[in-house]
C-alpha positions in Angstrom: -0.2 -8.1 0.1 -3.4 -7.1 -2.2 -6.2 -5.4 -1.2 -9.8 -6.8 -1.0 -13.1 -4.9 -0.9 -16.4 -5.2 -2.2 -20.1 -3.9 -1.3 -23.6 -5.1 -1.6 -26.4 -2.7 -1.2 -29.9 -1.5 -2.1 -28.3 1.2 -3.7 -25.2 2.0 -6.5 -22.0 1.0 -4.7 -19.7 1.9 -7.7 -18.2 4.8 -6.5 -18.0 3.8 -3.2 -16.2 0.6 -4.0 -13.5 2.9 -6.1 -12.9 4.8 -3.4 -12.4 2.2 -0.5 -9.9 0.4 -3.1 -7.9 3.5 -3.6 -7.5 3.1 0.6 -6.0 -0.3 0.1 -3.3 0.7 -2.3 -0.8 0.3 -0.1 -1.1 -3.2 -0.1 -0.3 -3.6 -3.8 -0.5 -1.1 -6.6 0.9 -3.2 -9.7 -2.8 -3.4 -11.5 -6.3 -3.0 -10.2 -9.6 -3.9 -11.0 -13.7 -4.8 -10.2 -16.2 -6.6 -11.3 -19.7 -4.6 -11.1 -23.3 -7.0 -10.8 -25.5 -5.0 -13.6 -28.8 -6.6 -14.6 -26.7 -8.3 -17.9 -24.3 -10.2 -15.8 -21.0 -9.0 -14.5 -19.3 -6.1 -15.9 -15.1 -6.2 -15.2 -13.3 -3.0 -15.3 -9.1 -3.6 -14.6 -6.3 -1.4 -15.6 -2.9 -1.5 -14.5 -0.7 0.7 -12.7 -1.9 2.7 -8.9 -5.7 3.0 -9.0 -5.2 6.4 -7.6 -3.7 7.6 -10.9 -6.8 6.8 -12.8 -9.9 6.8 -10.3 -11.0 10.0 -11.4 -11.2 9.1 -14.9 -13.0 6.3 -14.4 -15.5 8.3 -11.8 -15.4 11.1 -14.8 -15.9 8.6 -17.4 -19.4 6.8 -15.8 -19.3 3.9 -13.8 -22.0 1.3 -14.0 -24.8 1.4 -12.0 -24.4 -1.6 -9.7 -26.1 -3.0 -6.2 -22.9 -5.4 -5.6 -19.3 -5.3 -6.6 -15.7 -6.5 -5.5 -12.5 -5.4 -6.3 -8.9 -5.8 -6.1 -5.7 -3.9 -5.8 -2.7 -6.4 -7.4 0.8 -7.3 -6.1 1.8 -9.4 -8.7 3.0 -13.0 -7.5 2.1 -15.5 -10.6 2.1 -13.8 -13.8 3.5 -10.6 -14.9 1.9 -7.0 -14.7 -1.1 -7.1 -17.0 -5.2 -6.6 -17.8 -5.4 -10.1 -18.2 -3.6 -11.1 -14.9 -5.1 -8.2 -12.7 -8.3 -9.6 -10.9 -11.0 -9.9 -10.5 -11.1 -13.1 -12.7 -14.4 -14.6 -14.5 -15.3 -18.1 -14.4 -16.3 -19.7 -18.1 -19.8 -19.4 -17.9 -19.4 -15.7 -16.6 -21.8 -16.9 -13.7 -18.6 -16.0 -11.0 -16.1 -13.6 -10.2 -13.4 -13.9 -8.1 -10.5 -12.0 -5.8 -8.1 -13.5 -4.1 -5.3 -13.1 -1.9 -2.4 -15.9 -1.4 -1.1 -18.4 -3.4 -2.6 -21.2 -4.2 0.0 -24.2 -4.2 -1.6 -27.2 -6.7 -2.7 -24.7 -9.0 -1.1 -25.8 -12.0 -2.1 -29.5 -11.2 -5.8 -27.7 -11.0 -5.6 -25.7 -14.3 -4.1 -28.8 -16.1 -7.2 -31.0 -14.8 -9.5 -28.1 -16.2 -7.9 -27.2 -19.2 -8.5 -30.9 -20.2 -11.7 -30.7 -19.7 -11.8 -27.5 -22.2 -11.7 -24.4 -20.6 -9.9 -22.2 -21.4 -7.8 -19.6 -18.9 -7.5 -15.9 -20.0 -4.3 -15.4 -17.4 -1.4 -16.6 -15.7 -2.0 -16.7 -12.3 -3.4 -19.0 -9.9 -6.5 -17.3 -9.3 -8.3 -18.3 -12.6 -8.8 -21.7 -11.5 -11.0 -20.8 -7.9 -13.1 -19.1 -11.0 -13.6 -22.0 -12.9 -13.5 -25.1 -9.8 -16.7 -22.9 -8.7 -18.7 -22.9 -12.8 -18.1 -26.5 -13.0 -18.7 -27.5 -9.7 -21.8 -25.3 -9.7 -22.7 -26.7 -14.0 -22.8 -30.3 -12.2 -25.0 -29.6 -8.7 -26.9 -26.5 -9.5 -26.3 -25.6 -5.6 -24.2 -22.9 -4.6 -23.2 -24.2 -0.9 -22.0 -27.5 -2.7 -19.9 -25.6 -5.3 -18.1 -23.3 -2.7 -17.4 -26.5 -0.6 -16.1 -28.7 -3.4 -13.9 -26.1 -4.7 -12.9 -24.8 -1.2 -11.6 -28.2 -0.7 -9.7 -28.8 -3.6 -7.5 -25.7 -2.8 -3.8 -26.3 -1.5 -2.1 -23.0 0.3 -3.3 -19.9 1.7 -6.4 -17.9 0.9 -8.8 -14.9 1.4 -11.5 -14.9 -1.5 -14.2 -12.4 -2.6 -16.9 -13.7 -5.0 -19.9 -13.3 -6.4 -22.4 -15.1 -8.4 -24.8 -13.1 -10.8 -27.2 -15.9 -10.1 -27.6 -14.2 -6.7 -26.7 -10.7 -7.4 -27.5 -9.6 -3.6 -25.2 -12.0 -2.1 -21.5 -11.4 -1.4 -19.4 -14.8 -0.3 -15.6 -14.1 1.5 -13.5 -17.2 2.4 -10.2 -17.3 4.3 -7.3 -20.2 4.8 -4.3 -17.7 6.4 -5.4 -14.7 4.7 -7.1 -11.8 6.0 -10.4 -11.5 5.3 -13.2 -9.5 7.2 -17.0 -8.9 6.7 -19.3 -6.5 8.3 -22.1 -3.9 8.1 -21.1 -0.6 7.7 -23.1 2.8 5.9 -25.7 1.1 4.7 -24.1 -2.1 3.2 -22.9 -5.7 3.4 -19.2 -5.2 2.7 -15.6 -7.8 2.9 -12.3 -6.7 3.0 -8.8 -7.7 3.5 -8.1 -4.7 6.0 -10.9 -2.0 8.0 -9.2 0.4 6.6 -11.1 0.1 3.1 -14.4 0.9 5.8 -12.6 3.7 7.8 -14.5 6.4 9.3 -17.8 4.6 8.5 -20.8 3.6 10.7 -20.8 0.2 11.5 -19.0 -3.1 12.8 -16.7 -5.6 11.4 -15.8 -9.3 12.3 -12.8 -11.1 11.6 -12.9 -14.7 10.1 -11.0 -17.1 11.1 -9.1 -19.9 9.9 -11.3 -22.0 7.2 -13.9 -20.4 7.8 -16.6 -18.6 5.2 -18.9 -15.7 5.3 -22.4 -14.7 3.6 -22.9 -10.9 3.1 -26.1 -9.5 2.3 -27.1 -5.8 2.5 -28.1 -6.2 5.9 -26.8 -9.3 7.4 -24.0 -11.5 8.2 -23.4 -15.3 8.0 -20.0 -17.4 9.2 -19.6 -20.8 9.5 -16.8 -23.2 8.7 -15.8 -24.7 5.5 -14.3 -28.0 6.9 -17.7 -29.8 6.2 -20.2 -29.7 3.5 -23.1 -28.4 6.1 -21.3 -24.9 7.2 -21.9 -25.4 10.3 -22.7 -21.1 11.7 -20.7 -19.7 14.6 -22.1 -16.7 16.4 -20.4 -13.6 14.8 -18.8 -11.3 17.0 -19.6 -7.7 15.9 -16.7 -4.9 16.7 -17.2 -1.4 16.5 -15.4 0.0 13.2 -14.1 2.9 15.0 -12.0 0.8 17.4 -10.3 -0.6 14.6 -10.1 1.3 11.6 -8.9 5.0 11.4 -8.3 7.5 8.6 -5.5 9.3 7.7 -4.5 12.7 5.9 -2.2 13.8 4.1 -2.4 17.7 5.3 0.0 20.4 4.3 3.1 17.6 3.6 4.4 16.7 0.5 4.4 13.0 1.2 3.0 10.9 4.1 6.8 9.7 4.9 7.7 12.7 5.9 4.6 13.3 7.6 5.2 10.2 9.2 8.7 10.6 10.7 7.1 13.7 12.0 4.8 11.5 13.8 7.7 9.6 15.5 8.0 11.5 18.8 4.2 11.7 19.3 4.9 7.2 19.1 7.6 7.5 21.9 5.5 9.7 23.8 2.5 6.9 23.4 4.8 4.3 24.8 6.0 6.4 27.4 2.5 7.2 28.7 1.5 3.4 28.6 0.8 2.4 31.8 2.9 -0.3 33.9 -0.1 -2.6 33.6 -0.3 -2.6 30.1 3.5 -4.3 30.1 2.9 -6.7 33.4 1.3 -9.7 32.4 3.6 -10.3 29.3 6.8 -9.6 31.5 5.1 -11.7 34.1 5.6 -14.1 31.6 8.9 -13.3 29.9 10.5 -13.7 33.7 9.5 -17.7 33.9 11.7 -18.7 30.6 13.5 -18.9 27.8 13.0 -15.0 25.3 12.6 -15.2 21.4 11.7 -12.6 19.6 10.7 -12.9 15.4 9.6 -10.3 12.9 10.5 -9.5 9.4 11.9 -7.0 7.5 12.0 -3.1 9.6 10.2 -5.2 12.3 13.1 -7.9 12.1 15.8 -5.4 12.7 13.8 -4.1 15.8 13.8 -7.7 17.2 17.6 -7.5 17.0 17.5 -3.9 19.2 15.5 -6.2 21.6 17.9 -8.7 21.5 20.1 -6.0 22.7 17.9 -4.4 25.6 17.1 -7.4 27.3 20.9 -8.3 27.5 22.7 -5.3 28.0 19.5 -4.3 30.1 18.0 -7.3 32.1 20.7 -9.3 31.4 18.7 -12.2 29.9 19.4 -14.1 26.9 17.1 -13.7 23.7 17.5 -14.9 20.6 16.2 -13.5 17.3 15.8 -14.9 13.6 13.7 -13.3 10.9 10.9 -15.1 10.6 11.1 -16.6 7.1 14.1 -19.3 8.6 12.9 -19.1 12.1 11.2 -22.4 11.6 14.6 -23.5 10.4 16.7 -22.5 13.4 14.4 -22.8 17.1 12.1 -24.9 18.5 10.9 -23.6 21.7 9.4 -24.8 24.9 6.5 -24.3 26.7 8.3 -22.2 29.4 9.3 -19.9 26.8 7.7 -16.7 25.5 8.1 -15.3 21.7 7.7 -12.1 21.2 6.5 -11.1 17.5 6.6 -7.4 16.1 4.1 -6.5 12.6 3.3 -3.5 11.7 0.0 -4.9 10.3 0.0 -8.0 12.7 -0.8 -9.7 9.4 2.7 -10.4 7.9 2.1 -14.2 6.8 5.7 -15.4 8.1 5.5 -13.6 11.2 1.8 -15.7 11.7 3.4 -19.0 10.9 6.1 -18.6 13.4 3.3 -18.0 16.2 1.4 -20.8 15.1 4.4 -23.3 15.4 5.2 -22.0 18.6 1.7 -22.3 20.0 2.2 -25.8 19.3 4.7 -26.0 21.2 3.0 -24.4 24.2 5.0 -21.0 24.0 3.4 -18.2 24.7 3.0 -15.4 22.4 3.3 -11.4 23.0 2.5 -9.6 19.8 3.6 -6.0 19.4 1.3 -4.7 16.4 -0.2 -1.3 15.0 -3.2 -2.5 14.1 -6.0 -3.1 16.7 -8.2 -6.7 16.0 -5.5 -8.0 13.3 -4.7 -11.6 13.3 -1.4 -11.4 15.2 -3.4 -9.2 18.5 -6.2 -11.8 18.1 -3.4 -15.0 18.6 -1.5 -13.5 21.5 -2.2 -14.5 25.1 -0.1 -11.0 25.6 -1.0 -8.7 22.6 0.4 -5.2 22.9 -0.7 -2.2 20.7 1.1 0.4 19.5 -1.5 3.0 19.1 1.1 5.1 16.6 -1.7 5.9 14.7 -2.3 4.8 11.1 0.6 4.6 8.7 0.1 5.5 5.0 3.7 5.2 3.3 4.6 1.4 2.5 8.3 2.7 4.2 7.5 1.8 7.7 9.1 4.8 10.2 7.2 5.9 12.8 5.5 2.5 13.3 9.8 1.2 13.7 10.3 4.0 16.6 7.0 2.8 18.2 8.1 -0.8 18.2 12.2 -0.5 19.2 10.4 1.7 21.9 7.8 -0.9 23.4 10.9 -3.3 22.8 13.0 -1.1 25.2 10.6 -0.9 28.2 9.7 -5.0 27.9 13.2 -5.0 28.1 13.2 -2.1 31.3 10.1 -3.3 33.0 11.7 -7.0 33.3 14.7 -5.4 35.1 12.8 -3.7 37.2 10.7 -7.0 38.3 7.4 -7.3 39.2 8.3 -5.8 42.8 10.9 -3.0 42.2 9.7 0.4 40.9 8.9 0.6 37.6 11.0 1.4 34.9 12.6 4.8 34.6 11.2 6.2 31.7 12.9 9.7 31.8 14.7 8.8 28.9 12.4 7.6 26.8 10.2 10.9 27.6 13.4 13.1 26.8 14.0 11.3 23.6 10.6 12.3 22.3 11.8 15.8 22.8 15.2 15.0 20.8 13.1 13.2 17.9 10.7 16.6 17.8 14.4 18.6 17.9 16.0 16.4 15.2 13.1 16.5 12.8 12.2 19.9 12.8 15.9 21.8 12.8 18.2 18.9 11.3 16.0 17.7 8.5 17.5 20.4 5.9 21.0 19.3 7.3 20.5 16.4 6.3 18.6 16.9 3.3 21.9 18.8 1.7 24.1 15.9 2.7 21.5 13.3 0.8 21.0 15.5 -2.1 24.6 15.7 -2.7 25.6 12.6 -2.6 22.1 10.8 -4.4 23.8 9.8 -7.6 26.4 7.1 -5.8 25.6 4.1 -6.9 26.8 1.6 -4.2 26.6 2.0 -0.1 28.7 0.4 2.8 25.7 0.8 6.2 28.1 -0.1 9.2 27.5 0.2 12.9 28.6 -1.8 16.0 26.6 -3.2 19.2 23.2 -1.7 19.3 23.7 0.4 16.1 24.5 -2.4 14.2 20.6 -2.7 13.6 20.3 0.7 13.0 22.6 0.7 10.3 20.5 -2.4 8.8 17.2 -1.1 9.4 19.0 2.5 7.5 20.0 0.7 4.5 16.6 -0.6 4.1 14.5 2.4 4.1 17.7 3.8 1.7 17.3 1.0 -1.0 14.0 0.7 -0.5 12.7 4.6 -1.4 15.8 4.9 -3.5 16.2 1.9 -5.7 20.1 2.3 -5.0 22.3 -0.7 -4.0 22.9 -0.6 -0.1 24.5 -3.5 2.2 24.1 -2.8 5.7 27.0 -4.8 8.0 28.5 -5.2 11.3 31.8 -2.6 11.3 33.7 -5.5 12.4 32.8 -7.7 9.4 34.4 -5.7 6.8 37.5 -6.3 7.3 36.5 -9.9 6.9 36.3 -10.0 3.1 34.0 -7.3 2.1 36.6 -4.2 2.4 37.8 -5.5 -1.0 35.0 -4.1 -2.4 36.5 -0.2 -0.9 37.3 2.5 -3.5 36.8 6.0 -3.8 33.3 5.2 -5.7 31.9 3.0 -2.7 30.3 5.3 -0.4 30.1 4.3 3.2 27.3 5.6 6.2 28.3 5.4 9.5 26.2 5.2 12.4 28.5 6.3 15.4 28.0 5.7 19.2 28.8 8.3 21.6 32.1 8.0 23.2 30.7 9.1 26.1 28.2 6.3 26.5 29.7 3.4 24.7 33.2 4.2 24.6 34.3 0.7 23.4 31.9 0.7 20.2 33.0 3.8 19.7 36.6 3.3 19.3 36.3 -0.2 17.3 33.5 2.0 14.9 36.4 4.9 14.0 38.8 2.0 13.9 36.9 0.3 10.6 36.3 4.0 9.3 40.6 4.2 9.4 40.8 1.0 7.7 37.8 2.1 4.7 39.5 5.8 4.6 42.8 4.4 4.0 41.6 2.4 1.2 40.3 6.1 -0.2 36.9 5.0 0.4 34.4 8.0 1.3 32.7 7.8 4.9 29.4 9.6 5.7 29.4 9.4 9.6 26.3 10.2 12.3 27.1 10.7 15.4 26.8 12.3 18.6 30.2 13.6 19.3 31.8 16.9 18.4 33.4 16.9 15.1 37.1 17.7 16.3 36.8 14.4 18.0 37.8 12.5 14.9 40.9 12.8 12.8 41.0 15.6 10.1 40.0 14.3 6.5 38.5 11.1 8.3 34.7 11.9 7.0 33.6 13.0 4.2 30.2 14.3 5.6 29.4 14.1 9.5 26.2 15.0 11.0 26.4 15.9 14.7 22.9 14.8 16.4 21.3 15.1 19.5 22.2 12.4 22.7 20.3 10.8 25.2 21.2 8.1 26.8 23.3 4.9 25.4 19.9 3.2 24.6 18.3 5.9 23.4 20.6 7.5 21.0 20.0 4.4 18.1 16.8 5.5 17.8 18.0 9.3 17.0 19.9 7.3 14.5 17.0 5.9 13.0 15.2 8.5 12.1 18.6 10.4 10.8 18.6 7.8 9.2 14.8 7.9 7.5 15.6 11.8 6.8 18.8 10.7 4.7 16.9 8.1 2.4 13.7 10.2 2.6 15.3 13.7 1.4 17.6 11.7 -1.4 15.1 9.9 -2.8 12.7 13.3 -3.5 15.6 14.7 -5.2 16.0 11.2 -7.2 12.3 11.7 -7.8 11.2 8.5 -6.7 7.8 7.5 -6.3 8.2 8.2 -2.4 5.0 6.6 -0.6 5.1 3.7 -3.0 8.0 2.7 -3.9 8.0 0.2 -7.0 7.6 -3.7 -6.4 6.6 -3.5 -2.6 3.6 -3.3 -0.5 2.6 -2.4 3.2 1.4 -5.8 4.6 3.6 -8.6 2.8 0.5 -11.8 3.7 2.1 -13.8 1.2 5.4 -16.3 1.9 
């Protein structure tokens, strides 16, 4: 969470350093700033609120004329939403300025131990002190290597730093402790950043630092070493090719790139669908000699459960899942056994831990990420990569259909074995066609059925068996773009205690399986929608059957979608799903793309 860029050149990089922020707004979009090297020092420009709302006035308005600068997009962690808490933050002596990512743990045992020594902090947060360790670490050496070294290693918790130093206006310094960081050169400039995108469609190459290590960025060259000792001891720097790793992303003739996007999620399936067996083998290979966990958070959590799912109900093997904040709290696993992770970004901070503490272990890791060279692709013996093509909104949709389909064919490929034929994919290539089918001739279907039911305050999500995720993963994206109240549960919990909740103003959303194809869930779903209608609660049902097949006055609302296949069909769920909170949350005019308090990468616990 945040976005990190800056620029050092022989030329003005003010503009261009706007501009690449406004690319990393989906990581946070609470406050933003920079801090511009001019000849009199350092010049800080912050505002709060989405940069994008205000870069043109501050294009307009004249920005400073400056060979070096680093900014900073803000999701707010200590301290509120303010000028004074949005980075970048200035050390006393206004020698240093400095962005960061994370949290640093002992800084209010740091702050106390400076404060009584008389400075005197200008924010909240926990950033201010990495401003001020490096002034008075720098007042008592005069060295810059010794400062960054002495204040590196007084920091407790997780980083990725931008700074610069006005005593060496040509120099850019990055830092990273389990926060992205990269450096590179790339149009004619020395440039870090917490993601390539900030560097998309640009000439050049990027390296990714690893843990504790440090970078020196000059216009036209690249330093990394390690930060464990005092004497930065250089490693070679491996140079990628920006335009393996970075691509752009238009908006185009939609409204909003989440609708864009779930028009995008058939071209994923297909993308799956066309991988070849190869690209599976070696991680089900592995998956075949032991024990199967799978970990991811948030969407990516409830497409772990989907795999949980496929490799019982499909390869018959045991999985288990946990969300990867209390994963630590629930498993240990052995070296015969394989975790699979799923990120989006392949940066989410929880999701990394996990794999760490599993390598430990000796497990292996397959990674299932959108982004190519992230940290998760980098840690995995088995990476696998999406390829679904850049997503823009902070809502994650066609990046979820992507990953519950690479989920499905681990899932397919291990039942075929290594010696059998490979995986039917028939069904995964016909549910592209159903997605393409759903999106462009239900979407105003659904769109009426969200619009008129938007003002309900409170939502009942239930499914059963594979669609209990759905239903989870639905009420999500619902609360998420909406900011209405949604709890998603297992149809047979809510008899359990939470029916009592039931009246004619608690709305519930159904997600049906086909009788045909599931029979059983099918009857014990309508069976809890009896119970909630006869306690004159109102039920919004998708599903796949006829309406005539359920009782007369039963639903309030039923959308009849497309069918596929038993395995299949969730996923046409889904994305009903996305339509239902996408369309009702334009008419609720919410800030669609980016919705309040979240962010696209969460690299914070």
């Amino acid at each position: 969470m945040c976005g990190i860029v800056a620029f050092v050149a022989d030329h003005s990089i003010a503009e261009r350093t706007v501009r690449a922020l406004e690319q990393l707004e989906y990581r946070g979009y609470d406050s933003y700033g920079f801090a511009f090297v001019v000849a009199s020092g350092l010049e800080i420009v912050r505002g709060v609120g989405p940069l994008s709302e205000q870069a043109p006035a501050l294009i307009a308005g004249g920005l400073p004329t400056a060979h070096a600068a680093i900014a900073h997009t803000r999701w707010a962690t200590h301290g509120k939403v303010s000028v004074p808490n949005a980075h970048p933050h200035r050390s006393f002596d206004g020698k240093f300025a400095v962005v960061h990512n994370g949290v640093i743990d002992n800084y209010l045992e740091l702050r106390r131990d400076l404060t009584a020594t008389g400075v005197v902090f200008a924010s909240e947060t926990d950033t201010e002190v990495i401003a001020h360790l490096l002034a008075r670490h720098y007042a008592d050496t005069a060295d810059l290597d010794t400062a960054l070294h002495a204040t590196l290693a007084a920091l407790s918790g997780e980083f990725g730093l931008a700074i610069t130093c006005t005593d060496q206006p040509g120099l850019l310094v990055a830092a990273r402790r389990m926060s992205p960081i990269a450096v590179g050169i790339a149009g004619g400039a020395g440039y870090v950043c917490s993601d390539p995108i900030a560097v998309a469609g640009q000439d050049g190459w990027i390296a990714y630092l690893e843990e504790d290590e440090i970078a020196f960025v000059t216009e036209d060259a690249v330093r990394i070493a390690s930060f464990a000792t005092p004497d930065f001891p250089v490693r070679e720097v491996g140079k990628i090719a920006l335009t393996t790793v970075a691509e752009a992303s238009e908006l185009g003739r939609w409204p909003h790139y989440m609708i864009k996007e779930i028009n995008e999620t058939a071209a994923s399936v297909r993308m799956v669908a066309g991988m070849p067996r190869s690209a599976f083998a070696p991680a089900v290979a592995r998956l075949a000699k032991g024990d199967i966990a799978l970990c991811g958070a948030g969407s990516s959590h409830y497409v772990c459960m989907l795999g949980q799912y496929f490799f019982h109900q499909i390869a018959g093997r045991r999985a288990i899942c946990h969300s990867a904040d209390e994963f630590m709290n629930l498993t240990r696993l052995d070296a015969d056994a394989t975790l699979i992770t799923i990120s989006q970004s392949g940066e989410t901070y929880d999701t990394l831990r996990v794999m760490e503490y599993a390598q430990a272990d000796g497990a292996a890791l397959v990674a299932v990420n959108n982004v190519a060279g992230s940290t998760a692709q980098r840690m995995a013996e088995f990476p696998i990569l999406q390829q679904a093509g850049r997503e823009v909104c902070v809502l994650s949709t066609k990046s979820v259909v992507s990953q519950t389909a690479i989920a499905w064919r681990l899932a397919a490929e291990l039942a075929a074995g290594p010696d059998g034929d490979a995986a039917d994919l028939t069904d995964l290539a016909t549910l592209a066609t159903q997605l393409d089918g759903l999106v462009q001739g239900m979407s105003d279907t659904i769109r009426d059925v969200a619009e008129r039911y938007r003002w309900i305050e409170h939502w009942f999500f239930l499914g059963r068996g594979l669609h209990w995720p759905v239903a989870a993963e639905s009420a999500l994206k619902f609360k998420e773009v909406s900011y209405i109240h949604a709890e998603a549960m297992p149809a047979g919990f809510l008899k359990h205690g939470t029916i009592s909740l039931i009246d004619e103003k608690f709305f519930t959303v159904a997600f049906i399986p086909n009788a045909q194809t599931d029979p059983e869930s099918f009857a014990h779903v309508v069976s809890s929608l009896h119970e909630i209608a006869a306690r004159g609660g109102n039920i919004i049902g998708f599903g796949h059957d006829l309406p005539s097949t359920f009782a007369e006055g039963l639903l309030e609302a039923y959308i009849q979608l497309p069918s596929v296949s038993k395995f299949m069909d969730p996923v046409i769920q889904m994305v009903a799903g996305q339509l239902f909170a996408y369309h009702g949350a334009v008419k609720l005019g919410r800030n669609i793309d980016r919705p309040r308090a979240l962010a696209k990468a969460v690299t914070v616990r």
